[in-house]
C-alpha positions as a Markdown table, in Angstrom:
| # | Residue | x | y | z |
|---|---|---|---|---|
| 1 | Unk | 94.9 | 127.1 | 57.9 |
| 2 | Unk | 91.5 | 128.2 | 58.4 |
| 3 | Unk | 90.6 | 125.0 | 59.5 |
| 4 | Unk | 93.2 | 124.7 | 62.8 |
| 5 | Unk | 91.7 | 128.6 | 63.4 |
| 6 | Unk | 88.1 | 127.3 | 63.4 |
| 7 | Unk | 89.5 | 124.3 | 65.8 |
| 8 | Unk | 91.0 | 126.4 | 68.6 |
| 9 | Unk | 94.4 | 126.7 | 67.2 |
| 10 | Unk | 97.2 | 128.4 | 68.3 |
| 11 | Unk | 99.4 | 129.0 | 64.9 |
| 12 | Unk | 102.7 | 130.3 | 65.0 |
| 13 | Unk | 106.5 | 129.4 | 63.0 |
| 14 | Unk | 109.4 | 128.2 | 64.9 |
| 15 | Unk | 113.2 | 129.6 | 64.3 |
| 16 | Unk | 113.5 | 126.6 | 61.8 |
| 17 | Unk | 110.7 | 128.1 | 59.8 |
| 18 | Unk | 108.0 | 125.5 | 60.6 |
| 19 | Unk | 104.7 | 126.0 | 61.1 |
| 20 | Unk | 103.7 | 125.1 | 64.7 |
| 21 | Unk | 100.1 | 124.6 | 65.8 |
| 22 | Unk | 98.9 | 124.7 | 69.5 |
| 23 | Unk | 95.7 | 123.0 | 70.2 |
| 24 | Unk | 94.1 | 124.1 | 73.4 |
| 25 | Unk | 91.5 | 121.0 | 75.3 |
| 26 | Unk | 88.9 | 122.6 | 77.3 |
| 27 | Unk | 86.0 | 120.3 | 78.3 |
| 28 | Unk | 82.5 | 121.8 | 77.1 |
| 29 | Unk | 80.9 | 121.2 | 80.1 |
| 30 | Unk | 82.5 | 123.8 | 82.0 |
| 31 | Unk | 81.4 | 126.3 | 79.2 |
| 32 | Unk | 77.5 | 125.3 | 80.6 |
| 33 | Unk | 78.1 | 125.7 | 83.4 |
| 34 | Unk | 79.6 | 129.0 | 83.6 |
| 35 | Unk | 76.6 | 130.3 | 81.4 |
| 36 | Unk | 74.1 | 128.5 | 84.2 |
| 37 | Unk | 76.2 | 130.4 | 86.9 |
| 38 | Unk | 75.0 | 134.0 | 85.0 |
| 39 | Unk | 71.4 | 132.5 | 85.4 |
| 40 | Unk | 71.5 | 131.3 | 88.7 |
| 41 | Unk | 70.2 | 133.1 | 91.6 |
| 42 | Unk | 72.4 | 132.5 | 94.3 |
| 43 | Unk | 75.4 | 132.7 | 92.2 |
| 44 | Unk | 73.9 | 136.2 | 90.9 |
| 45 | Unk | 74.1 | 137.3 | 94.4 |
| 46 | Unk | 77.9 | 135.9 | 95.2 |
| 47 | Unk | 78.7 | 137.5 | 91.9 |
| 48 | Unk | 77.1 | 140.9 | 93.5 |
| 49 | Unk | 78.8 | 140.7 | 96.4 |
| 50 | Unk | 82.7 | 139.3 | 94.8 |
| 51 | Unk | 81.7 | 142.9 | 92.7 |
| 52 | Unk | 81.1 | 145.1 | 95.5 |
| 53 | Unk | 84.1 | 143.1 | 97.8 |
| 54 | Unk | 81.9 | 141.9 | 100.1 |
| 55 | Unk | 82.5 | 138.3 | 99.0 |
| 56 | Unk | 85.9 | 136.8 | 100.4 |
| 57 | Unk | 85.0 | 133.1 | 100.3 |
| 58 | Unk | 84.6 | 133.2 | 96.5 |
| 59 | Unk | 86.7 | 135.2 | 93.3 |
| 60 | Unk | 85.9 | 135.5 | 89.6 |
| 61 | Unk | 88.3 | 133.6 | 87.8 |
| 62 | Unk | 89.9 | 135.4 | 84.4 |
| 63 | Unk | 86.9 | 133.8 | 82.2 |
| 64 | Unk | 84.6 | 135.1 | 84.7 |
| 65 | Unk | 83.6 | 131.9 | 86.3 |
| 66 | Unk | 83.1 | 132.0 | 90.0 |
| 67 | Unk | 85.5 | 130.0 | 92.3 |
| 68 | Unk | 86.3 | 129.5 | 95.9 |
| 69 | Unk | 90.0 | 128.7 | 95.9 |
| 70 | Unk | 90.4 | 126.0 | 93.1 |
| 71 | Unk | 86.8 | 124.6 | 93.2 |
| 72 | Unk | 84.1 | 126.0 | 90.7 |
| 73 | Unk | 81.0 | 127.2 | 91.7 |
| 74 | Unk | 78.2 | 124.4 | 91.1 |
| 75 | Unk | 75.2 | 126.2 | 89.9 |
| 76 | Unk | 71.8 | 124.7 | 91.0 |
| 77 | Unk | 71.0 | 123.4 | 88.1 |
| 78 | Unk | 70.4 | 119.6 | 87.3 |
| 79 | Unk | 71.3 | 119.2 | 84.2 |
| 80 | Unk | 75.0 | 120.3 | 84.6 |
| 81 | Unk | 74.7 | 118.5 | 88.1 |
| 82 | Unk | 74.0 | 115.4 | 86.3 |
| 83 | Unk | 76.6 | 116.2 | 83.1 |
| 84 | Unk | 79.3 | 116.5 | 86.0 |
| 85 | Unk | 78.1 | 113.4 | 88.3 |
| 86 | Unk | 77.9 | 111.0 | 85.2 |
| 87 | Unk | 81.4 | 111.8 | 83.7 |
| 88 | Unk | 83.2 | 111.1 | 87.5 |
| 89 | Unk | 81.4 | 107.9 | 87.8 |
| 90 | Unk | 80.2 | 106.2 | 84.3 |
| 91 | Unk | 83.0 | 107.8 | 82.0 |
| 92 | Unk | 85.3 | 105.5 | 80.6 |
| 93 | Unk | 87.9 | 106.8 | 82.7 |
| 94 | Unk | 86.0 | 106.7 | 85.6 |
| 95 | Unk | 85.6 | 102.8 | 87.3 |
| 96 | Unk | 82.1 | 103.5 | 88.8 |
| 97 | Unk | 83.9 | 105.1 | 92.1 |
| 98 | Unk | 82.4 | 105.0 | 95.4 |
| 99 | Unk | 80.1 | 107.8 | 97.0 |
| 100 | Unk | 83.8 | 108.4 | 99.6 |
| 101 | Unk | 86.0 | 108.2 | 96.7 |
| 102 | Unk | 83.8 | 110.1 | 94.2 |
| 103 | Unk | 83.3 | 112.8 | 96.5 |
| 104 | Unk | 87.0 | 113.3 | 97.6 |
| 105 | Unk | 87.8 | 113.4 | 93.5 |
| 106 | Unk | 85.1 | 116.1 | 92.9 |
| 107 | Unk | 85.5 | 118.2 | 95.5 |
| 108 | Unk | 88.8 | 119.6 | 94.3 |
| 109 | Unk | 87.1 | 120.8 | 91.1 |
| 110 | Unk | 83.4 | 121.7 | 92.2 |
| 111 | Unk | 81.7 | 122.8 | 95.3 |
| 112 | Unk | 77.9 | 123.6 | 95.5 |
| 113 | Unk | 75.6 | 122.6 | 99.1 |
| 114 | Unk | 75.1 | 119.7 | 100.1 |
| 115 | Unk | 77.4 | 118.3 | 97.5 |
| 116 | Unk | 78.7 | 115.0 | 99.4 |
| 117 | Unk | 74.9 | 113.8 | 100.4 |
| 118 | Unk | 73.9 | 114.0 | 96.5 |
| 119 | Unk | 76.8 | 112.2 | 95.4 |
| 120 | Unk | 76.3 | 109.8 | 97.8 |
| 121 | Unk | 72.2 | 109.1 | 96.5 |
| 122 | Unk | 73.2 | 109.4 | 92.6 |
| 123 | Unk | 75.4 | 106.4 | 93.7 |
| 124 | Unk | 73.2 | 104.8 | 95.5 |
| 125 | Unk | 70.8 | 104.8 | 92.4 |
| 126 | Unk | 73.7 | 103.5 | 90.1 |
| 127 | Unk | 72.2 | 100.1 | 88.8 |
| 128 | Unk | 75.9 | 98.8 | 88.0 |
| 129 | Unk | 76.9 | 99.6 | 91.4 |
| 130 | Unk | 73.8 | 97.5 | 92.8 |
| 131 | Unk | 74.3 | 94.7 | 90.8 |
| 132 | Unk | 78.0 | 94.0 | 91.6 |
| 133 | Unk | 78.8 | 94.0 | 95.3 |
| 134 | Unk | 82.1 | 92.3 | 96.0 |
| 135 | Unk | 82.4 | 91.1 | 99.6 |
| 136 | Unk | 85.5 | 91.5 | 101.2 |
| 137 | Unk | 84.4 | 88.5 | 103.8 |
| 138 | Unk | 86.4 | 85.1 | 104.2 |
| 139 | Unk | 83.7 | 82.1 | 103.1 |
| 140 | Unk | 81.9 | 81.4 | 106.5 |
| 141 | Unk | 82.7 | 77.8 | 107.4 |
| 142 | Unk | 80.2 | 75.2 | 108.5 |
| 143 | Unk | 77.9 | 76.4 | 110.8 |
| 144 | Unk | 78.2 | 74.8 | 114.5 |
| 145 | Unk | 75.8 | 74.1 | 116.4 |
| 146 | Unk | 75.0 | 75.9 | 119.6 |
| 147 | Unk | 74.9 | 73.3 | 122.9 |
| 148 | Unk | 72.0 | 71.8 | 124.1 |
| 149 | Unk | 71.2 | 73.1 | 128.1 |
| 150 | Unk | 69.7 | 71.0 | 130.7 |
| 151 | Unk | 69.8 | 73.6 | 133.4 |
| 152 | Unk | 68.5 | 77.0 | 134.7 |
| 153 | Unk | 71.3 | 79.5 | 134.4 |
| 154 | Unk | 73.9 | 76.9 | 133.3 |
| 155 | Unk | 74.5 | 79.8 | 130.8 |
| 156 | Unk | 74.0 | 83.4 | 131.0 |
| 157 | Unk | 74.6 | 86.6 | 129.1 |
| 158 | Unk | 75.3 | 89.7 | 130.7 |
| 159 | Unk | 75.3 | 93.0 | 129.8 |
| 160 | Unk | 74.8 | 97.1 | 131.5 |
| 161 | Unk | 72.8 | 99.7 | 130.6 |
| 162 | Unk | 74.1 | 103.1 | 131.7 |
| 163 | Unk | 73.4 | 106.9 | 131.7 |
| 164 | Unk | 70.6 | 106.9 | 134.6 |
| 165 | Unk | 70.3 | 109.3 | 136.9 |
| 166 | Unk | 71.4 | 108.1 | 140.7 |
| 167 | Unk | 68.8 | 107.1 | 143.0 |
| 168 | Unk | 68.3 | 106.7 | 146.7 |
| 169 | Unk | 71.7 | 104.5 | 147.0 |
| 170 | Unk | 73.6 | 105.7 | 144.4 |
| 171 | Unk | 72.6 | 103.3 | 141.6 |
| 172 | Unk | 73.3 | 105.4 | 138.1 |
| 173 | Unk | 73.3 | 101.4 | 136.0 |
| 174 | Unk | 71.2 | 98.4 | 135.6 |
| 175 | Unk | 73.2 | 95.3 | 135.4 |
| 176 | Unk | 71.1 | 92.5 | 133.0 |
| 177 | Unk | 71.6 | 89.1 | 133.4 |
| 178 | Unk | 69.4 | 86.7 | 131.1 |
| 179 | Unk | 69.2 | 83.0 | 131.4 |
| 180 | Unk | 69.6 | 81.3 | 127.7 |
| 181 | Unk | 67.2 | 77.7 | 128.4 |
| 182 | Unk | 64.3 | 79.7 | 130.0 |
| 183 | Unk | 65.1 | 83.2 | 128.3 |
| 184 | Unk | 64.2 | 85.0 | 132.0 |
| 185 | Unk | 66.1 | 88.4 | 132.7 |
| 186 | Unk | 67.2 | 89.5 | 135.9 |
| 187 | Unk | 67.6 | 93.9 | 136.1 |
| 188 | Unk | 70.0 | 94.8 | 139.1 |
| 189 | Unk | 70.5 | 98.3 | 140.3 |
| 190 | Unk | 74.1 | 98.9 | 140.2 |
| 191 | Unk | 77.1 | 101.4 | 140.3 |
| 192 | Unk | 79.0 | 102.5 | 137.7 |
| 193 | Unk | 82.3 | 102.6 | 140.1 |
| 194 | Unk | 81.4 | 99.3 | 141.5 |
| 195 | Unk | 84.6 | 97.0 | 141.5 |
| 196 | Unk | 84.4 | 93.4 | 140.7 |
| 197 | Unk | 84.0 | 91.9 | 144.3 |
| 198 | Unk | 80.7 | 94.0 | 144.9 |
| 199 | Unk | 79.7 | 92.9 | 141.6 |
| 200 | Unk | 80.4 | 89.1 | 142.2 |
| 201 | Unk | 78.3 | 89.3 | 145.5 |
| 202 | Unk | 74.9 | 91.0 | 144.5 |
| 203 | Unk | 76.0 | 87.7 | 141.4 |
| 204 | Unk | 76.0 | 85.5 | 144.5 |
| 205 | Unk | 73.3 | 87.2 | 146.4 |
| 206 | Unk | 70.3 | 87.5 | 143.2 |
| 207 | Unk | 71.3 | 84.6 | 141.0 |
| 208 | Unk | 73.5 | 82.0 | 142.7 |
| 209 | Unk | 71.0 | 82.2 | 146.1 |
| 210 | Unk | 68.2 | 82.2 | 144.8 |
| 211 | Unk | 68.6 | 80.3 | 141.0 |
| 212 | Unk | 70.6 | 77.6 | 141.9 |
């Protein structure tokens, strides 16, 4: 009997006139870190204010831990940062989560600043998680080779670069057309409103004229 009591049990006798024992699972974690909250100065002060009803963001929960709805209070300690970070992602009930999914399952139980971006570097640091990348990527197939030109802008690229202020004419884009065999670049003034048929003829007027 002494025994269960020294274990955390609750005893008690049923109707029937058994004995019934009631054992109550807390993790021990969350016992350090409620004794780093009393020792941490930030959570000191929220602990002031939640006192003094200044606080409405965060409440001191019956066993006088300090929460912010259902999340506890994460105090700035490393340690208990590390004890809380290594049993979400290297327990073995835990499947070495990503930073997203990591952070989405601790978040309902802790909060502390900046949480997400330290998640997201003690993953990054995770040498399991280096080693074993599995690409979601069909096989690539044989490469193909790219076609051999024989002429001057017998192949271009084009591409426009916007966000200028306008000029003189109106021009607020430059429109860049680069020739693949001799790697030139032509940079046209242009409109952003400009419809396809004004486009086609400053084509006509500065490559096809003048190129070809």
């Amino acid at each position: 009997m002494a025994e269960l009591k020294e274990m955390g049990a609750d005893l008690g006798i049923n109707a029937g006139g058994g004995l019934l024992a009631q054992l109550l699972m807390r993790p021990r974690y969350r016992e350090q870190i409620l004794h780093a909250q009393f020792h941490d100065k930030e959570g000191s002060k929220i602990r002031k204010n939640v006192e003094a009803r200044v606080e409405t963001k965060f409440q001191e929960a019956n066993d006088g831990s300090l929460m912010m709805g259902q999340q506890m209070y994460m105090p700035n300690d490393k340690i208990d940062k590390r004890i809380v970070l290594q049993e979400a992602h290297e327990s073995k009930f835990s499947i070495h989560p990503s930073s997203t999914k990591m952070y989405r399952d601790l978040k309902h139980l802790y909060w502390w600043p900046n949480m997400k971006r330290e998640i997201a570097k003690y993953v990054s640091k995770c040498g399991i998680c280096q080693q074993v990348k599995v690409e979601h990527q069909r096989p690539a197939g044989p490469s193909q080779p790219l076609q051999i030109l024989e002429w001057k802008w017998e192949m271009i690229t084009m591409d426009f670069v916007l966000g200028f202020p306008k000029g003189r004419k109106g021009n607020d884009a430059i429109w860049v057309i680069v020739d693949r065999l001799m790697k030139s670049a032509l940079f046209l003034p242009v409109k952003m409103t400009d419809i396809v048929d004004n486009l086609a003829k400053i084509y006509i007027n500065e490559v096809v004229w003048l190129h070809m």
